[in-house]
N, C-alpha and C positions, 0 to 999 in steps of 0.2 A: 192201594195196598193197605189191608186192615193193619193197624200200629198194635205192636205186641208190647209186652212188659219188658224193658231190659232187664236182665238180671248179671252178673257177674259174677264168675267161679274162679276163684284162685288156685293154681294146680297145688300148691301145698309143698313139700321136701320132694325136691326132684330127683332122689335117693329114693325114695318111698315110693306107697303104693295110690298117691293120687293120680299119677297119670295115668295108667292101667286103670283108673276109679273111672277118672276123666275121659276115658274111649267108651268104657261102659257105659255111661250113661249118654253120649252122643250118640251110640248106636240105639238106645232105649229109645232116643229124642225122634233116631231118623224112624222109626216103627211107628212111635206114640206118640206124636209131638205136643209137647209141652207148651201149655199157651202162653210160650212167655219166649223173648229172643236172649238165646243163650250165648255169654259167651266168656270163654276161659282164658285166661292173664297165663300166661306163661309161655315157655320156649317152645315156638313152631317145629323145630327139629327134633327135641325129646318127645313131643306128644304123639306124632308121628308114628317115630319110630317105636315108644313102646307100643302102641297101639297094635304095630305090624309083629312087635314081638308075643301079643300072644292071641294073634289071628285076627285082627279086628279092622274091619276097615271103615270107620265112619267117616260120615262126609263132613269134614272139616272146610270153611271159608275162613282167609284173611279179613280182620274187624277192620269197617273204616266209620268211624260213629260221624261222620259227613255223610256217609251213604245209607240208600234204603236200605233195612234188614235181608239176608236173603230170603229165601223159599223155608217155608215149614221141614222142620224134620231137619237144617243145617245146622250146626254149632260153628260158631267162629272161634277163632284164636287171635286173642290182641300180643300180641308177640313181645315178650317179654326174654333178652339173649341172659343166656347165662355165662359167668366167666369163665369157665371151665366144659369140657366136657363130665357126662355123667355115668358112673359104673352104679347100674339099680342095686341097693342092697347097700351101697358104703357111701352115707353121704362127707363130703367136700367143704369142709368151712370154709375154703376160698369162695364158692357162692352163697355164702352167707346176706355178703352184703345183695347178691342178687335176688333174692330170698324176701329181705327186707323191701326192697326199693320197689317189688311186685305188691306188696303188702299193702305200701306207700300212694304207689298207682291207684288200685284200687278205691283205697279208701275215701282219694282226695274226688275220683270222679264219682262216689259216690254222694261224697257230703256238698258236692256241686250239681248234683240233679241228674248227672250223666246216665245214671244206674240206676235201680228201683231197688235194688237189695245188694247183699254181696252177701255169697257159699263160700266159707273157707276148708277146703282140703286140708289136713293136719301138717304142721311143720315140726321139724326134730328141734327142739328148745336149747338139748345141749349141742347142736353143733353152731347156733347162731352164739350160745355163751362162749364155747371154742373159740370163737372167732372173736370174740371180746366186745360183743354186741351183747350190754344188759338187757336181756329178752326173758320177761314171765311168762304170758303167754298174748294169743290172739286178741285177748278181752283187752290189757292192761295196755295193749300195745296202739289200738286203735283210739282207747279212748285219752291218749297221751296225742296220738294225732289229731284227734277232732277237738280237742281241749275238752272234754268233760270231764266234767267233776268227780264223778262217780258213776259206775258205771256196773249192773247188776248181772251175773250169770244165771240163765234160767234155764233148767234141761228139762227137757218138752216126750214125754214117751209114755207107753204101757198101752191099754184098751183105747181105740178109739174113741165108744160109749164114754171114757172116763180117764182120759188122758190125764199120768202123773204132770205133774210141773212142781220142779225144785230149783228154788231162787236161794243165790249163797250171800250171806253177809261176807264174808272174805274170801278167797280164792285162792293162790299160790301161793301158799305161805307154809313154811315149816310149822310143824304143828304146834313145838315151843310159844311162838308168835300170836298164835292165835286167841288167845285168851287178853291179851292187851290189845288186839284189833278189834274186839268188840267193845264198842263203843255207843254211846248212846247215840252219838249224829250217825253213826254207822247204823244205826240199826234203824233209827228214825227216816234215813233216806232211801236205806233199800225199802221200806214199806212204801214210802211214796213213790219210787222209781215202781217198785211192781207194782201195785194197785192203779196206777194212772197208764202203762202200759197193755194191762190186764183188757182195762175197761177199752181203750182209745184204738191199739191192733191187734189186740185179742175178740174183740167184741164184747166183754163178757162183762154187763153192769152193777156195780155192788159185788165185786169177786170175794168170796169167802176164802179166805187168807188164815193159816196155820204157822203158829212160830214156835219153832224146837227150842228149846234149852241146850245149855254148852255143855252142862254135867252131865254125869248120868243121875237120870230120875228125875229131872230138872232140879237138880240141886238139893233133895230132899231138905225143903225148907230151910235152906240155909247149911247145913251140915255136909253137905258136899259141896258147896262153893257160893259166892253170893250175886255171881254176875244176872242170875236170874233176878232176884231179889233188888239190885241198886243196879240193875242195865235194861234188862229183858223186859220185866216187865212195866218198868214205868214209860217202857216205847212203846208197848203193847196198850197202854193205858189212854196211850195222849193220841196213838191212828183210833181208838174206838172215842175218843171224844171228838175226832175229824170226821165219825160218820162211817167208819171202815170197820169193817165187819170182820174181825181179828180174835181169833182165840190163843193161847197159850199163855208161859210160856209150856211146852206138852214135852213127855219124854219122846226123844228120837228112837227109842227102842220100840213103839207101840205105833208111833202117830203111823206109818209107812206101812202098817197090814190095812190089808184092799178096803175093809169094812169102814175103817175110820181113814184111809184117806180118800175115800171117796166122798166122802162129805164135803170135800174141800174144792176147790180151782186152784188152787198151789198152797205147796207146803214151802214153809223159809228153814231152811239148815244155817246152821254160824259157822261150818266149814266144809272145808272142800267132800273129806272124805267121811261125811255125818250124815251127807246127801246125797251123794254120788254111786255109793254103792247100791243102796236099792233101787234108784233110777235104771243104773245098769246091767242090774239083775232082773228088771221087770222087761226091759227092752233091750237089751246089748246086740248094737247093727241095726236099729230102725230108732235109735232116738235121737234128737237134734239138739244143738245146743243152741239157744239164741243170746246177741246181747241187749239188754234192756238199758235205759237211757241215751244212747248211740242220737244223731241226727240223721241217720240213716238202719234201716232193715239190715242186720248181721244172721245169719243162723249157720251153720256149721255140723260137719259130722261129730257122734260120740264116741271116736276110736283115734287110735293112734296113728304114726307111717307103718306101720306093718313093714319093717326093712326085711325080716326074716322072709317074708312072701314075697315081695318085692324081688329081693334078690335070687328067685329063684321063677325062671317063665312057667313050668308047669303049676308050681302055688300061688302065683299072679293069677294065673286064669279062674281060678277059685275063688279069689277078690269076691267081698261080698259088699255091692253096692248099694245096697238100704237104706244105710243109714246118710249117702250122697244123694240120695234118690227126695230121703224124707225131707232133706234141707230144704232141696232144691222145689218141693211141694209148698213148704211151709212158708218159702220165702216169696214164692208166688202169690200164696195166698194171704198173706198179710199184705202184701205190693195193693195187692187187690182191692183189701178193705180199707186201704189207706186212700190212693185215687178215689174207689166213691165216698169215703167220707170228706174228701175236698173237694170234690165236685161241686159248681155251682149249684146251686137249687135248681134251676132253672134247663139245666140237663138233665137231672134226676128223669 
C-alpha cells in the first residue's frame, strides 16, 4: 500500500459550521482524493449526523493509527466524545473543556510525529472564556502546548501568481495593548521566525520581507509616535545586517495596493487588524492562516463558526468550503517540502 501524508483536521466548535465544513470536504476527498490520509478529531456521532443533516453522505472510517490507512477517497474520524449533546447554532460551555482536550490530542500527536500537519476548524473563544478556560486563540494556545517561545501568525491568500502573506508581530490583543507589545525582541524574532520559515517550508530563498509601522504614515518622523524610530527600525536595521532582505519601516496605508506588495513574499503588520483586513478583503474564504515557529505544520481556516449558518440546515448547505479546502492544500504541501527536504540524499 503506497504510505500517504497524515494530516489532522480538528472539527472546531461543534456548535458551528465546521462539521458541515468537515462532510464537505470528505465528500471533495471521496471524488478528488487528496494525496494525503485525512483524518478528523472529533465526535463520531455529531459528524455523522450533521453531515446527514444537510444531505451529505461521505464515507467516513474509524482512525486506528496502529492500522493501515484505508482506501483513497475515505476520511477517518479519530473519535473525540463530547460531554453534552449539541443544538448547531448555540454552543455549550459545558464542552468546552471537550473542545480543549481535542485541541490537546492533536497537537500532542503532532509534535510526536504521529501527523504531518494539523487543519484547525474555527473555535468559539467566548464560550471556552465562559467556561473559564483563559483561551486567546488557536496560535497562543498551541504554542503554550508545545512550549514555544514565540510563535508567528502568517495569512497566506490573494493571486496564486503572487500570493499576499501577512505575518503579525502581536495577535489578540485589545488594541490599547498593543503599542507596549511591540518590542524590539518582538519584532526581532517575528523577522527571524518568518524569514527562516519562509526559506525552510515555504521554499522561497532570500525572502523579500516588508515591515509596516504602528502609526500612521510610519510615524511621520517622529511626530506621530517614536516606535518606528527607537523599535521598528533599529529591528529592521540589525535582520539587514543578518543578510535579510527587509525594507521599511513602510506606511500600512500604501505598502497592501497589489503594485507595491507584489514586490514583496510577505508583508509584517504590528497588529491583528493592520493586516488582517486587506488580507481578507483580497481573499475572504480561500485564505489560510498558518502558524510559523510551531515543531509541527499548523494552517487553518480564515473565518469564523458561522453559528448563524450553522444553526440553520438550509444556510449550512451553503457553507462555503475554500478556505477548509486551501488549508488542507497548504498543509499538504508544506508536509511535502518538509519530507523531501529530510530525506536522505541517497533517496533523492
Amino acid at each position: 500500500m503506497i504510505e500517504r501524508t497524515p494530516i489532522a483536521i480538528s472539527a472546531g466548535e461543534p456548535a458551528g459550521i465546521g462539521p458541515e465544513l468537515c462532510a464537505m470536504l470528505a465528500v471533495r476527498h471521496q471524488h478528488d482524493p487528496y494525496a494525503a490520509r485525512l483524518v478528523i478529531l472529533g465526535d463520531r456521532e455529531l459528524l455523522t449526523s450533521r453531515a446527514a443533516r444537510i444531505g451529505l453522505t461521505p464515507r467516513f472510517a474509524d482512525y486506528d493509527g496502529a492500522s493501515f490507512a484505508p482506501g483513497a477517497g475515505i476520511m477517518e474520524i479519530w473519535h473525540q466524545p463530547l460531554a453534552v449533546p449539541v443544538t448547531a447554532g448555540h454552543p455549550d460551555p459545558t464542552n468546552a473543556y471537550s473542545v480543549l482536550s481535542l485541541l490537546g490530542h492533536a497537537s500532542d500527536a503532532c509534535a510526536t510525529g504521529l501527523f504531518s500537519a494539523l487543519v484547525t476548524a474555527p473555535v468559539q473563544k467566548s464560550v471556552l472564556l465562559d467556561a473559564g478556560i483563559p483561551f486567546s486563540g488557536h496560535t497562543e494556545f498551541l504554542a503554550q502546548r508545545t512550549r514555544t517561545p514565540r510563535v508567528v501568525m502568517l495569512l497566506v491568500g490573494g493571486d496564486g501568481a503572487h500570493p499576499l502573506r501577512v505575518a503579525l508581530v502581536t495577535t489578540h490583543l485589545p488594541l490599547r495593548d498593543v503599542p507596549a507589545a511591540i518590542t524590539r525582541p518582538a519584532v526581532d524574532e517575528t523577522l527571524v521566525i518568518l524569514e527562516r520559515d519562509l526559506t525552510t517550508r515555504f521554499g522561497l530563498p532570500n525572502p523579500r520581507i516588508a515591515v509596516c509601522g504602528l502609526n500612521p504614515h510610519a510615524g511621520e518622523g517622529g511626530h506621530m509616535g517614536r516606535e518606528e524610530i527607537d523599535v521598528i527600525a533599529p529591528a529592521i536595521a540589525a535582520a539587514r545586517a543578518r543578510g535579510l532582505w527587509v525594507d521599511g519601516p513602510v506606511p500600512a496605508d500604501t505598502i497592501f495596493v497589489p503594485a507595491q506588495a507584489n514586490r514583496y513574499d510577505a508583508i509584517v503588520a504590528m497588529f491583528h487588524d493592520q493586516g488582517l483586513p486587506p488580507l481578507k478583503a483580497a481573499s475572504f474564504g480561500q485564505g489560510v492562516n498558518v502558524t510559523l515557529g510551531l515543531p509541527f505544520i499548523r494552517t487553518s481556516v480564515d473565518h469564523g463558526t458561522a453559528l448563524d449558518l450553522a444553526a440553520d440546515p438550509a444556510k449550512a448547505r451553503t457553507a462555503d468550503v475554500g478556505s477548509l479546502h486551501a488549508a488542507v492544500a497548504l498543509a499538504i504541501a508544506l508536509a511535502g517540502r518538509a519530507a523531501e527536504t529530510t530525506r536522505p540524499a541517497l533517496e533523492r
